[in-house]
C-alpha positions in Angstrom: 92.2 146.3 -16.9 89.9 145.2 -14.5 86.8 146.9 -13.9 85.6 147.4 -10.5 81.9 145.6 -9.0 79.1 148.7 -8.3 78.2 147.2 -5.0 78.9 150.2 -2.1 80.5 148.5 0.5 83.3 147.3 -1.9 83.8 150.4 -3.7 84.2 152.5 -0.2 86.5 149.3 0.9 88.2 149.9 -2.1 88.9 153.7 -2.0 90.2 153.3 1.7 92.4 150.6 1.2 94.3 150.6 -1.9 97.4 151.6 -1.7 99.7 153.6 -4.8 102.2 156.1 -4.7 102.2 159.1 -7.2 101.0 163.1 -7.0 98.0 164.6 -6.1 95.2 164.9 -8.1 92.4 167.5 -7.8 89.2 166.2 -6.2 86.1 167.4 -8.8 82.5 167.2 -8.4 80.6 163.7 -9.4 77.1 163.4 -10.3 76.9 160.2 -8.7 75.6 160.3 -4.5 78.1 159.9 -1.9 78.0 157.0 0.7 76.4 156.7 3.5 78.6 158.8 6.4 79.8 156.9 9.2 79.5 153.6 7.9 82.1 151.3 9.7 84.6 149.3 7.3 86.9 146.1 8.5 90.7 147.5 9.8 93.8 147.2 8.2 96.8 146.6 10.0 99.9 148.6 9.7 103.2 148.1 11.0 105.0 151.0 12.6 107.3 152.6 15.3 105.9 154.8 18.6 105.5 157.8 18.5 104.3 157.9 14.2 101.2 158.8 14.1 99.5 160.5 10.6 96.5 160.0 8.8 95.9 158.7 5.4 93.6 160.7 3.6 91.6 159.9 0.5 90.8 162.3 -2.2 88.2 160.5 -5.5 88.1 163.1 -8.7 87.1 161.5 -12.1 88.4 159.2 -14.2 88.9 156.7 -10.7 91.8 157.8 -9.5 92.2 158.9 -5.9 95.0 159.9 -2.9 96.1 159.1 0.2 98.2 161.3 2.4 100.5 159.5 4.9 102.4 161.3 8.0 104.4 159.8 10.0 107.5 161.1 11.4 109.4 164.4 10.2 111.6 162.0 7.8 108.7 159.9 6.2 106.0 161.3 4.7 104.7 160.0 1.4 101.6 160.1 -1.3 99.7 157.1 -2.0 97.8 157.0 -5.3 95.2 154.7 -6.3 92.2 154.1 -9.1 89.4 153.6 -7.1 85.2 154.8 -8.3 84.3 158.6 -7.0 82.7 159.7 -5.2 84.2 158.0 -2.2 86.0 160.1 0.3 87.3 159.7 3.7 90.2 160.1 6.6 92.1 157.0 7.5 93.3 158.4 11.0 96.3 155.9 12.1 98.2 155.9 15.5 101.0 154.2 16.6 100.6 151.4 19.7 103.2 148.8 21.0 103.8 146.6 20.3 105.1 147.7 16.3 101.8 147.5 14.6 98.8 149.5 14.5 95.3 149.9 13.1 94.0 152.2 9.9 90.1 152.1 10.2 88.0 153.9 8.0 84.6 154.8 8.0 83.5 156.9 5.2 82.8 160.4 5.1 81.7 163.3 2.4 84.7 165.0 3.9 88.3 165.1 2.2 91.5 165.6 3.7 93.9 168.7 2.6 96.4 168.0 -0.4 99.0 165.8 0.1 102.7 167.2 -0.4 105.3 165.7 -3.4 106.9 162.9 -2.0 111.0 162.9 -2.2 111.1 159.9 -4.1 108.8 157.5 -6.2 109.1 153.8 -6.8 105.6 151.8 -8.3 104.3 148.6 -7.6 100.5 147.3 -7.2 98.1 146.8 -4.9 96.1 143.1 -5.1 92.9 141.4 -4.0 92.2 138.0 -3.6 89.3 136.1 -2.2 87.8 138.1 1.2 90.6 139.9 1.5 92.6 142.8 0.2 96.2 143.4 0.5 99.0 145.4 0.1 102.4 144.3 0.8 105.4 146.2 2.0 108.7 145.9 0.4 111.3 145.3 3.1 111.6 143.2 6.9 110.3 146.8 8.9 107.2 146.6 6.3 105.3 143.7 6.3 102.0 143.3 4.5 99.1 145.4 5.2 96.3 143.1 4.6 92.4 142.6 6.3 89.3 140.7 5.3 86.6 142.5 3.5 83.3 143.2 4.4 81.1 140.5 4.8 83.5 138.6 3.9 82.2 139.4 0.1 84.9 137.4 -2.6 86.7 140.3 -4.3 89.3 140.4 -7.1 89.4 143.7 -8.4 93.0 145.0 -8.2 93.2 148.7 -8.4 96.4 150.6 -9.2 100.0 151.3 -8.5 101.1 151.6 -5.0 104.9 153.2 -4.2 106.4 154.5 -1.7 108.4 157.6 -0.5 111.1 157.3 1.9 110.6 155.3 5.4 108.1 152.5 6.1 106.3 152.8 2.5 109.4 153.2 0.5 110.5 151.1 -2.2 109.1 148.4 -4.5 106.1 146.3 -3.4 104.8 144.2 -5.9 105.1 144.3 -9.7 103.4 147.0 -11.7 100.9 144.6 -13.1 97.6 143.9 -11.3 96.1 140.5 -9.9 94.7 139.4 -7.5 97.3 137.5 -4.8 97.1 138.0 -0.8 99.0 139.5 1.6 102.1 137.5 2.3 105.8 138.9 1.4 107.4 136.9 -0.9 110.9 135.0 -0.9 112.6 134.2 -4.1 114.9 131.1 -4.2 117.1 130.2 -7.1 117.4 126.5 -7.9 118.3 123.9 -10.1 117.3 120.1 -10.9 117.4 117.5 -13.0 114.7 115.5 -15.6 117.5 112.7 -16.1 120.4 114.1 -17.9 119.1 117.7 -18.5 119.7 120.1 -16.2 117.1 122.6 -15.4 117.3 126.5 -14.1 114.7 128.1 -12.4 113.0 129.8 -9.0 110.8 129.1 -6.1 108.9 132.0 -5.1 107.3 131.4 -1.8 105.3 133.2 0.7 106.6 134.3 4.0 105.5 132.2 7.3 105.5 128.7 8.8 103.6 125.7 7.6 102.8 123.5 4.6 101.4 125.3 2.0 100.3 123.9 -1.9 102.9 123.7 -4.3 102.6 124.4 -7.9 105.6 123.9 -10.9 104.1 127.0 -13.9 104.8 125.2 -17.3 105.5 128.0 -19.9 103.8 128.6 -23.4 105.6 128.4 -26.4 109.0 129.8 -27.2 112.1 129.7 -25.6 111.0 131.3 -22.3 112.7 132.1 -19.3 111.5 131.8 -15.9 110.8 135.2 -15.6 107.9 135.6 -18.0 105.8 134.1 -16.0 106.8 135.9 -12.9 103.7 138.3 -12.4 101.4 135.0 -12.0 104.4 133.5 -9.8 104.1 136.4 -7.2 100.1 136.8 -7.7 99.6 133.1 -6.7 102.2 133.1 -4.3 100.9 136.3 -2.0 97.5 134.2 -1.8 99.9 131.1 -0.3 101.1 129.0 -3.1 104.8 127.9 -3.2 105.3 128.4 -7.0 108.1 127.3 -9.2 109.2 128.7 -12.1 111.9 127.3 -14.4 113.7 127.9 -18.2 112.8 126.3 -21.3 115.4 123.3 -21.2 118.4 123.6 -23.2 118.0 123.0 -27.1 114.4 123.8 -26.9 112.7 124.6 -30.7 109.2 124.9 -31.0 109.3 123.1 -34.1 110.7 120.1 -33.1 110.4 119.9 -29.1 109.1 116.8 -27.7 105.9 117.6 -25.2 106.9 114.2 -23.4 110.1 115.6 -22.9 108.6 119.3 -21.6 106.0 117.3 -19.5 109.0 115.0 -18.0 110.6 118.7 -16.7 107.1 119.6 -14.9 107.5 116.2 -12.7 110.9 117.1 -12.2 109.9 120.4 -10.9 107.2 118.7 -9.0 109.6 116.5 -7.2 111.6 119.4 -6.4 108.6 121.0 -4.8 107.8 117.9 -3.1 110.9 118.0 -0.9 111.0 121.5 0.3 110.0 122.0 3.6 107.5 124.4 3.5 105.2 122.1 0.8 102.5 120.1 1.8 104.0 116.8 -0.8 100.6 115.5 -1.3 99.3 119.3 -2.8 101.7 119.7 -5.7 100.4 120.1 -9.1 100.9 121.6 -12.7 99.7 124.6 -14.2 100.3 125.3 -17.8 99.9 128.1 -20.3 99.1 127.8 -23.9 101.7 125.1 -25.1 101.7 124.5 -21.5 97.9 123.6 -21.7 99.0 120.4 -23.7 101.9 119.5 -21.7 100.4 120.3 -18.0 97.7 117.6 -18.7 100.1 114.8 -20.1 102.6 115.6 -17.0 99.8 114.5 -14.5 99.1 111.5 -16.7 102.8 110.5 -16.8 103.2 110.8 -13.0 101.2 110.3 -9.7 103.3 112.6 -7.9 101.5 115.4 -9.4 97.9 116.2 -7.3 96.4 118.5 -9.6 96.5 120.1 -13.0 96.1 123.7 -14.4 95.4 123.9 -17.6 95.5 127.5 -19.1 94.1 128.9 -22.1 94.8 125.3 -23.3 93.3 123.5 -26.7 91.9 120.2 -27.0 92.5 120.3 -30.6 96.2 118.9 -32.1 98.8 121.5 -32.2 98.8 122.2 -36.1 95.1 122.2 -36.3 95.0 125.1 -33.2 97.1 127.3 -35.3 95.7 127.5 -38.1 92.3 128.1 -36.6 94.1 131.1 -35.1 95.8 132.0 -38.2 92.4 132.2 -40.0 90.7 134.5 -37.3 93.6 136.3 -37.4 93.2 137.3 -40.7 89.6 137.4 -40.6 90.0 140.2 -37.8 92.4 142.3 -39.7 90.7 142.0 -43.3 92.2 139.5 -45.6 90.1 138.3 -48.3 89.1 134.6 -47.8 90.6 133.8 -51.2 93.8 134.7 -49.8 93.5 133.5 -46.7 95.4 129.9 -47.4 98.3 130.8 -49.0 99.2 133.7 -46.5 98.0 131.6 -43.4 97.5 127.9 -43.9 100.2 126.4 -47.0 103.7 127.1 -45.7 102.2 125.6 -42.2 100.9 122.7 -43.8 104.0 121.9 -45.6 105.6 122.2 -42.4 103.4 119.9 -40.9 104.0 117.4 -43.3 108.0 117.8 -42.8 107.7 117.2 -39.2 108.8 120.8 -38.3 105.5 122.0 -36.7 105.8 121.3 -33.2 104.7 117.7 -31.2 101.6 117.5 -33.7 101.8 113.8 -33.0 100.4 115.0 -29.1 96.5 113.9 -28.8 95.3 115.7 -26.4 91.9 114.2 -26.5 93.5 110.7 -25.1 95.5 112.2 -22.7 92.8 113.9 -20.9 91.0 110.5 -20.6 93.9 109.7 -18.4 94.2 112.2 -16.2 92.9 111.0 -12.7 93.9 114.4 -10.6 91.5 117.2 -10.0 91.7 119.5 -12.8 90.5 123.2 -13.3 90.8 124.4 -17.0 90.6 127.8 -17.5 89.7 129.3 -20.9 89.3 132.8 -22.1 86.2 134.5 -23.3 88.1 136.3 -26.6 91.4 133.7 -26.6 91.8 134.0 -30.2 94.3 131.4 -30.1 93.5 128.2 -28.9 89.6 127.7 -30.0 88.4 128.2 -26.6 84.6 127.5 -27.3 85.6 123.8 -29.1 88.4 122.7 -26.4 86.1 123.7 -23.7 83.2 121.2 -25.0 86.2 118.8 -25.6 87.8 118.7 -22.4 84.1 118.2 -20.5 83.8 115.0 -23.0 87.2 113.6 -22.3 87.1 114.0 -19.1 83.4 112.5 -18.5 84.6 109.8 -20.8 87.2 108.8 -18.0 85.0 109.1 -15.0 87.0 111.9 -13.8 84.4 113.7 -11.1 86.7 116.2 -9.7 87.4 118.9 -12.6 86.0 122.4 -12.8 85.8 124.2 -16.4 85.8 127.8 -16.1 85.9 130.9 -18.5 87.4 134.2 -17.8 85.2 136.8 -19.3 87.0 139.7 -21.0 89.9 137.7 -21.1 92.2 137.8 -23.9 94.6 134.3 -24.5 97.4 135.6 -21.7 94.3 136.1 -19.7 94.3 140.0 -19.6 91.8 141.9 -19.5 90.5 142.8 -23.0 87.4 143.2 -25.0 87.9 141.8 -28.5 91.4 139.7 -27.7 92.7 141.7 -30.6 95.0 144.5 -30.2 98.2 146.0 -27.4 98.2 143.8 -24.4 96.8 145.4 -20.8 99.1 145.6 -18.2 96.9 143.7 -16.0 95.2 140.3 -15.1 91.6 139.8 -16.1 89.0 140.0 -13.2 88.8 136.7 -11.6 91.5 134.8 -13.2 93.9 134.9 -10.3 91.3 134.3 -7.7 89.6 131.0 -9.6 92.9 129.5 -9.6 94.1 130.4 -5.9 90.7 129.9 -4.5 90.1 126.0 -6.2 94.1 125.2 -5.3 93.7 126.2 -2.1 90.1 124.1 -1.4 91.2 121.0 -3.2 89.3 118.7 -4.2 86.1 119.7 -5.7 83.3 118.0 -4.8 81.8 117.5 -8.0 82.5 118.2 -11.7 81.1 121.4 -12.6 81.5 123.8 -15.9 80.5 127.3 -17.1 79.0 127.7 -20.6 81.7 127.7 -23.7 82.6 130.8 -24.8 81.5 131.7 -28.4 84.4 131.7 -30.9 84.1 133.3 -34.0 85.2 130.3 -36.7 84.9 126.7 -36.3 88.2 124.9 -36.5 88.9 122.7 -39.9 90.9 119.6 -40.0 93.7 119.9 -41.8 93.5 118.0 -45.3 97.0 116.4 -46.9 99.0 118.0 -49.1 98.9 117.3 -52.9 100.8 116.0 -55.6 101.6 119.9 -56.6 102.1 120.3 -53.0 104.7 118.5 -51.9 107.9 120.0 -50.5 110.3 118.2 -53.0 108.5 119.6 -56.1 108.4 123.0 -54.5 112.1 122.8 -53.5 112.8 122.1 -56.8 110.7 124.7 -58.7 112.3 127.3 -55.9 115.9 126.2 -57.2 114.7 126.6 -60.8 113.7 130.0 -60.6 116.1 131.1 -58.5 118.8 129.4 -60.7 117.4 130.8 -64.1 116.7 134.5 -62.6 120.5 134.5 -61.2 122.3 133.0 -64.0 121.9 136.1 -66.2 123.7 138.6 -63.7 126.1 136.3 -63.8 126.8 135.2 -67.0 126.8 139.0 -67.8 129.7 139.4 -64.9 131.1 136.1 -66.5 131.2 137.5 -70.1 132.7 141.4 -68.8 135.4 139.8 -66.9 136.6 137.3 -70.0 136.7 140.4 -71.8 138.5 142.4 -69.9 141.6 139.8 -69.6 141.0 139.5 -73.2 140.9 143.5 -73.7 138.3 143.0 -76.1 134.9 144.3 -76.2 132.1 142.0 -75.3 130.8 139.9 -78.1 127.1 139.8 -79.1 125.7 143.8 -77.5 122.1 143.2 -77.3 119.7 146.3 -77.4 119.3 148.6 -74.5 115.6 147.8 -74.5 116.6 144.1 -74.1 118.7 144.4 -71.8 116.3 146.7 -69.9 113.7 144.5 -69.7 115.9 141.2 -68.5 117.4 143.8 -66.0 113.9 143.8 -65.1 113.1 141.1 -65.0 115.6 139.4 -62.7 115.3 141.7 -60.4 111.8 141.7 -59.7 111.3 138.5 -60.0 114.3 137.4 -57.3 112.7 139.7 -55.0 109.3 138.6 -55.1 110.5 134.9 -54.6 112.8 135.9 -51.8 110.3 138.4 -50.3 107.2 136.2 -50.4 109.2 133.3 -48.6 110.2 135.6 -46.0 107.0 137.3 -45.5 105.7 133.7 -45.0 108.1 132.4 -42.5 107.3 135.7 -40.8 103.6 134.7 -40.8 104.5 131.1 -39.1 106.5 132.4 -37.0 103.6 135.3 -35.6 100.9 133.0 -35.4 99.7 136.2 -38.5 98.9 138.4 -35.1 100.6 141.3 -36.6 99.2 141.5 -40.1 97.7 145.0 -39.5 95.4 146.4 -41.6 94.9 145.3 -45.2 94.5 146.7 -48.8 91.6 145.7 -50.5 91.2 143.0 -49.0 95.1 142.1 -48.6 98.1 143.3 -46.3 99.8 146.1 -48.0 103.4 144.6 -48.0 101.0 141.4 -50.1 100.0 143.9 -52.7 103.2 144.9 -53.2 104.7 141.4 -53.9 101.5 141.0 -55.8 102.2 143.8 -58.2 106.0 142.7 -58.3 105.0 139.3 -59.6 102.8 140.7 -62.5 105.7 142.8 -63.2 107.6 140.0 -63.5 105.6 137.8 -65.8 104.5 140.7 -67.9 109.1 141.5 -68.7 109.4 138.1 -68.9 107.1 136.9 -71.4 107.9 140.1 -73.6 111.2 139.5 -73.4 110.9 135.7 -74.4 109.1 137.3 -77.8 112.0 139.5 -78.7 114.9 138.4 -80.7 118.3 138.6 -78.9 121.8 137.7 -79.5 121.5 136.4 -75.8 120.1 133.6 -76.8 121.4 131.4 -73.9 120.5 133.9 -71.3 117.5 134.6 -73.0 116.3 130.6 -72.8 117.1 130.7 -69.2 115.0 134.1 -68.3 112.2 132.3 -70.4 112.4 129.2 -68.2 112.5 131.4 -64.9 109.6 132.9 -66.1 107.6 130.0 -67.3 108.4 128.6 -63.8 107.6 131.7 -61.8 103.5 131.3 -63.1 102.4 128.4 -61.8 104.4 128.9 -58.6 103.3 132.7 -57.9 99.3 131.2 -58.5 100.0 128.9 -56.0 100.8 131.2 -53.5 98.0 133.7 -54.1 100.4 136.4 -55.6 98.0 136.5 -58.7 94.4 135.9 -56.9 92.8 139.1 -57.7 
């Protein structure tokens, strides 16, 4: 996901340093020049036991992917696979010296070493930059982390590729298969538990390896009932660059409809104060970062409490909750090809109403005025193609805000080929890459760990493809009583003729008679007909709604002129509807009871399908 910098000295860093596990692969030609032979590159230390000796060799063939070849002893010998820019090859010759540790320099070379054997065994992880220096970590006490500045002292964070192990000192998992950028310190993981007054909280402190006091920082999670571990990539990429992180479950009882963010704020300082106490924690470097929902709640945690140092808002809107999502909703559907005619009632009605019943989340939360209260140093960090959160609007808002309350110690930056979980994309649309966005990790480690900033300072807003609209109230034909009401007529009328027909074959059965009043096959065909598409369009628009709510519409797919396919096929089950309906209101029957109530379903049906778009052509 993240594309390495052309600059020479990195690139040849880069192919002699990162670390990955996996087969050999074939070195090819390349048009492009090799570098410059015996060009001297920074050392990386390795831990190991007198007598091992090997050499890691490096092998670059097209598209980026190279090997190294590690020897040790008899019993450990392993393959190390990384994604790295050809043409640049090289030996990494590494000896053993006591004490246990020992140095791999490299200096490159047009040469490349033989082809490395199959390793016995294979286990992934990643390799990760941060800052001036590039690690990668081993995965058990005889292992430490391998980690050395890089040249110049050049800022890098461009991860590169999988790193696993065979058996001895490289065996076993490192880090987690996703990329980012992190530094070089092993990790400890620490389960724990605390309290925001009577609620009772779950979660982890993961924590780098060493002495001292190091920043702290509590990760509040988007929306959803999450548990800690979904945010446990950016947990272990901030803590290997030497943040103690904590990471915690939604609390108990926790709906995004109807979750408080004063509440889900009141749990951050909790965390907070649990990170405040712990040992390794500087108490007066402790701050919030959020994520999406987080983004509101990260902010109005630092405003509630002093205790916090800094916030962290992520991908985060300045706009009010309902007002976000339906921006998103629109772009959404923009993106994948719905006609703007239908564009409200697929993405914008059923939210609305929702609003209006006080089932849409903490839309009461203005983020706006809690900004102009925050008094910490704050870094917001916006995507360049977050489709979800109006990145280009809150960015402009947030600056205002905070300028408004004299806050001089905020950054504003933006992530470029970022999608909204700040991955590396190119539209935001579309499958999720395994891996961080370039820079992400390394803005936030780097500003946490050189607090405060000196001065307010912002990038330029990202462009966003629509402009948020407000949302307007509902109207009289709007309201959720009227349309609870309509739903129960239709429903009502559509179902009673099954059932009077059950009703009527069952009396005559105990009766042993025949059923009074036959109507004509036709007649009966067509209220058939009509019950049952009409039922299925009102329970399979409802759903298909509710579906949209509840995906933000990211998963629409593509459309049919101008509509998703599974809308076109309630669309032509509604006109199927009204057209059985209304010619079965003008034919004579002997049901004449059943017949009214068809005749009312349908008459209902109308104005309710045109409401929801099933008959916008």
């Amino acid at each position: 996901m993240l594309p390495i910098r052309k600059s020479t000295p990195l690139i040849t860093y880069l192919a002699a340093t990162t670390l990955a596990l996996s087969l050999p692969h074939t070195p090819t030609p390349h048009p492009h020049p090799a570098p410059p032979t015996a060009t001297p590159i920074a050392a990386l230390l390795h831990p190991a036991t007198p007598p091992d000796t090997g050499v890691l060799r490096y092998r670059a063939t097209p598209p980026d992917t190279g090997v190294l070849r590690y020897r040790a002893t008899p019993s450990d010998t392993g393959v190390l696979r990384y994604r790295a820019t050809p043409p640049h090859t090289g030996p990494l010759p590494h000896r053993a010296t006591a004490p246990p540790t020992s140095a791999l320099s490299h200096r490159t070379s047009p040469a490349t070493g033989a082809p490395p054997t199959r390793p016995a065994a294979v286990q992934h992880a990643t390799v990760l930059a941060s800052g001036t220096t590039l690690t990668a970590a081993g995965p058990s006490s005889r292992t430490a982390a391998v980690s050395a500045p890089l040249p110049g002292g050049t800022p890098f964070a461009r991860p590169r590729g999988d790193v696993a192990g065979a058996r001895g000192p490289l065996g076993g998992v490192v880090l987690p298969s996703r990329g980012a950028a992190a530094g070089g310190f092993e990790l400890s993981n620490t389960d724990v538990t605390f309290r925001n007054g009577g609620t009772v909280l779950h979660g982890t402190v993961v924590a780098p390896a060493g002495a001292g006091r190091r920043p702290g920082m509590v990760l509040v999670a988007g929306a959803g009932a999450r548990g800690r571990n979904a945010y446990r990539p950016e947990a272990e990429a901030f803590a290997r660059a030497g943040i103690v992180v904590l990471i915690y479950d939604k609390r108990p009882g926790y709906t995004r409809a109807t979750s408080s963010f004063t509440d889900l704020a009141d749990d951050a300082v909790a965390g907070v104060r649990l990170l405040r106490t712990r040992p390794d924690v500087d108490p007066g470097k402790v701050g919030v970062w959020g994520h999406s929902e987080g983004g509101w709640v990260a902010p109005l945690a630092a405003s509630r409490s002093p205790e916090v140092s800094f916030v962290v808002p992520v991908a985060a809107s300045a706009l009010h909750t309902d007002r976000a999502q339906l921006w998103s909703n629109r772009v959404y559907l923009t993106h994948y090809g719905v006609k703007q005619s239908l564009q409200p009632p697929i993405g914008m009605n059923l939210s609305r109403m929702l609003v209006s019943a006080g089932l849409f989340g903490d839309v009461a939360n203005d983020p706006i005025a809690t900004l102009e209260k925050v008094r910490q140093p704050l870094l917001a960090v916006f995507a360049e193609h977050d489709r979800s959160t109006a990145p280009g609007e809150s960015m402009t808002l947030f600056r205002q805000a905070l300028d408004r309350a004299h806050n001089t110690h905020y950054t504003l930056r933006v992530i470029p080929q970022a999608d909204h979980n700040l991955h590396q994309s190119t539209t935001g649309f579309g499958p999720q890459t395994p891996t961080f966005a370039p820079g992400y990790v390394d803005t936030i480690t780097r500003w946490v760990t050189h607090l405060p900033p000196s001065k307010p300072t912002s990038d330029a807003p990202p462009t966003q493809p629509l402009t948020s609209e407000p949302l307007h109230p509902l109207s009289w034909y709007e309201s959720i009583p009227l349309h609870l009401t309509l739903l129960a007529v239709i429903l009502t009328a559509f179902l009673a003729y099954p059932t009077g027909a059950l009703a009527r074959t069952i009396r005559a059965r105990l009766r042993r008679s025949p059923a009074p009043y036959p109507a004509p096959p036709a007649t009966h065909h067509l209220a058939r007909l009509t019950v049952i598409t009409g039922t299925t369009t009102v329970l399979g628009t409802i759903t298909y709604l509710l579906w949209i709510v509840a995906t933000g519409a990211t998963t629409v797919g593509p459309t049919i002129l101008g509509r998703p396919p599974l809308w076109l096929l309630l669309q032509l089950l509604a006109v199927t509807t009204i057209a059985a309906g209304t010619t079965l209101t003008l034919r004579r029957s002997p049901m004449r009871v059943r017949q009214a109530l068809l005749t009312t379903a349908t008459a209902a049906f109308i104005p309710w399908s045109a409401y929801w778009g099933l008959l916008t052509p």
